[in-house]
C-alpha positions in Angstrom: 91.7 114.5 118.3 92.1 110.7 118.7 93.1 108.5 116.4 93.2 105.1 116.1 95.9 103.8 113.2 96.2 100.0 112.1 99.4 98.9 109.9 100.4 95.2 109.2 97.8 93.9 107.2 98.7 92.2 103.9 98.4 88.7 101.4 99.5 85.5 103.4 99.3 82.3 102.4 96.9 79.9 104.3 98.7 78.4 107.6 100.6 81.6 107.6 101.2 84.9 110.0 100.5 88.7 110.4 100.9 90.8 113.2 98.7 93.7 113.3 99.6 97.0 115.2 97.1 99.5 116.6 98.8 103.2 117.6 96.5 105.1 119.2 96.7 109.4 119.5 95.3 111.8 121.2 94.8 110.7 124.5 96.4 107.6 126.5 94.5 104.1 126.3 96.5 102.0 128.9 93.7 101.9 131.3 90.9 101.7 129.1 89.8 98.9 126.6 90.9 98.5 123.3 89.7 95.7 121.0 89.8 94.1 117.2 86.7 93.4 114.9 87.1 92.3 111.3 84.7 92.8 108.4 84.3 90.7 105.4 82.7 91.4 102.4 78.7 90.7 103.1 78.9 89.9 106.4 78.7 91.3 109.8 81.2 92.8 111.7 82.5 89.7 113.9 84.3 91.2 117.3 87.8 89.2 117.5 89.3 89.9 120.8 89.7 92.8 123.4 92.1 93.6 126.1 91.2 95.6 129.4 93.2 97.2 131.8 92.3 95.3 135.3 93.2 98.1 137.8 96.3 96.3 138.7 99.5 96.2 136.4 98.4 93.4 134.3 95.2 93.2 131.7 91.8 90.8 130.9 92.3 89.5 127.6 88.9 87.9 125.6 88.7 86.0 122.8 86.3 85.2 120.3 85.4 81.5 119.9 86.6 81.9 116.4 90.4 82.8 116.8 91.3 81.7 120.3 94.2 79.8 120.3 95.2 81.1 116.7 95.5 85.3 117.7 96.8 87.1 120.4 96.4 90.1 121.9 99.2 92.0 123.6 100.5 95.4 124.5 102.7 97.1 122.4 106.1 98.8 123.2 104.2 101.8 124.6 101.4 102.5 126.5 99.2 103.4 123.5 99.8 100.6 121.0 98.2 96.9 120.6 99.3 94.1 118.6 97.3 91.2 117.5 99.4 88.5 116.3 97.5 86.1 114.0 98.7 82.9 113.1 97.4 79.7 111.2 95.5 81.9 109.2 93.0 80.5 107.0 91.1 81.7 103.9 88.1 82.3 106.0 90.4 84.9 107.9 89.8 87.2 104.7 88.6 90.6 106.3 89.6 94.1 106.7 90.4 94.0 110.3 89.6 97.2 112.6 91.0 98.4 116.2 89.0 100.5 118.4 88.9 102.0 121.8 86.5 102.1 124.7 86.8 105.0 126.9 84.4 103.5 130.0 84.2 99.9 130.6 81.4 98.5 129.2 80.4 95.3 126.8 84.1 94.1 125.3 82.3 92.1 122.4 80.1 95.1 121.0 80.7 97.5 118.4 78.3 99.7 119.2 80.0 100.1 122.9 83.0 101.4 121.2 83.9 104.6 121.0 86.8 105.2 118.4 88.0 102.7 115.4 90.4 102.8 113.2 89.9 102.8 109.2 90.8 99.2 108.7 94.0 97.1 107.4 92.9 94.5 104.9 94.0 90.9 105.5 93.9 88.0 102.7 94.8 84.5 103.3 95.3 82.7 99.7 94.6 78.9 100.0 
């Protein structure tokens, strides 16, 4: 059964950090997509960034609009974690912020193309 596990979220105080985790179980996701969506309270599910294996030894990373230059998306110490480190974090930021998985490559910015998430960490940035 896969799994998808997010740890790191927490209270920060505006201009501050976090680095989210993703572990993943089950099966491996080194060559398939995983990505980050955040949800805040009455409003839509906003896609944040997503990171796909290439075929080679190195990965396409995307970015929303929104947080490029401010997160980043990397591998993890194993083949089956992510890490999004956020930084100058803003109020706006507020969201309970998901990881999911794509088993075949299709559309990196849509939910719906998705095929496992996680339950959520919930991130707060105080101003």
């Amino acid at each position: 059964q896969v799994q998808l596990v997010e740890t790191g979220g927490g209270l920060v105080q505006a201009g501050g950090s976090l680095r989210l985790s993703c572990a993943a179980s089950g099966r491996t996701f080194n060559r398939d997509t995983m990505g980050w969506f955040r949800q805040a309270p009455g409003k839509a599910r906003e896609w944040l960034a997503a990171r796909r294996w290439t075929g080679a030894p190195t990965y396409y990373v995307e970015y929303a609009d929104s947080v490029k230059g401010r997160f980043t998306l990397v591998g993890g110490d194993d083949d089956n974690t992510v890490i999004l480190h956020m930084s100058s974090l803003q109020p706006e930021d507020t969201a309970l912020y998901y990881c999911a998985a794509q088993l075949k490559q299709r559309r990196l910015r849509i939910g719906a193309d998705y095929d496992w998430w996680g339950q959520g960490t919930q991130v707060t940035v105080s101003s």
